[in-house]
N, C-alpha and C positions, 0 to 999 in steps of 0.2 A: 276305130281310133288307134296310133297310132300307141306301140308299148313304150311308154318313157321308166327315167330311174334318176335316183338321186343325181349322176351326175351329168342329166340332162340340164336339170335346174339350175346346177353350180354353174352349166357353160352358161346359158342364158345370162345369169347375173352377171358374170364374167364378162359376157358379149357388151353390158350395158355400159362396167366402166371402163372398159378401152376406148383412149383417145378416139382410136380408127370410129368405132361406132357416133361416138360425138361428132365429129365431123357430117357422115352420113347423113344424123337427125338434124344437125344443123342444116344441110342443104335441103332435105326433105320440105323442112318448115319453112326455107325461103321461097322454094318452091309451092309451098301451099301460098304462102304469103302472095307470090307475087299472081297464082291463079286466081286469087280470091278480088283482089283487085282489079283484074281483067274481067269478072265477073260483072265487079261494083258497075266501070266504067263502060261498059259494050254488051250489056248481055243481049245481043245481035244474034245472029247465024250459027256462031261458036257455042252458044251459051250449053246443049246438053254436052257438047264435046269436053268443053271447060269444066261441068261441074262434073262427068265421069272422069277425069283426072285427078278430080279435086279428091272426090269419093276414094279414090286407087293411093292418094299420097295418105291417104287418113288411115288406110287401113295399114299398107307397109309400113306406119309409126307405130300401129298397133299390134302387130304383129308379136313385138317381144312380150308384151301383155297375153295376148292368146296364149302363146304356147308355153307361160309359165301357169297359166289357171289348167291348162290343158294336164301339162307335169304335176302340178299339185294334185288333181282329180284323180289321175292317174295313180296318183302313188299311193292314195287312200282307198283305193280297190282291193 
């Protein structure tokens, strides 16, 4: 694992309320939106294709979460 420090943490937070990022999570979750519907409606030929996408949008949302538990853990070592 990777060696974090306080001001690993502080960018992460940082990272969250910048407009820039806002925007990002906003297209993300349209993006999840509009796979999840493509799902609903055709789950046809696409369907693992779509739901590895879906899987990959879920986790780069989650990502600012990992790697602030990852920071936290870290710092109590």
């Amino acid at each position: 694992m990777q060696e974090y420090d306080s001001a690993d943490l502080d960018a992460i937070l940082e990272l969250e309320r910048s407009p820039g990022y806002a925007l990002v999570v906003k297209r993300l979750n349209g993006e999840l939106e509009r796979r999840r519907m493509h799902l609903e409606s055709d789950p046809g030929d696409g369907f693992l294709r779509a739901q590895g996408q879906v899987g990959g949008l879920r986790t780069a949302l989650a990502i600012p979460d990992i790697l602030k538990a990852e920071i936290k853990a870290s710092l109590k070592e």
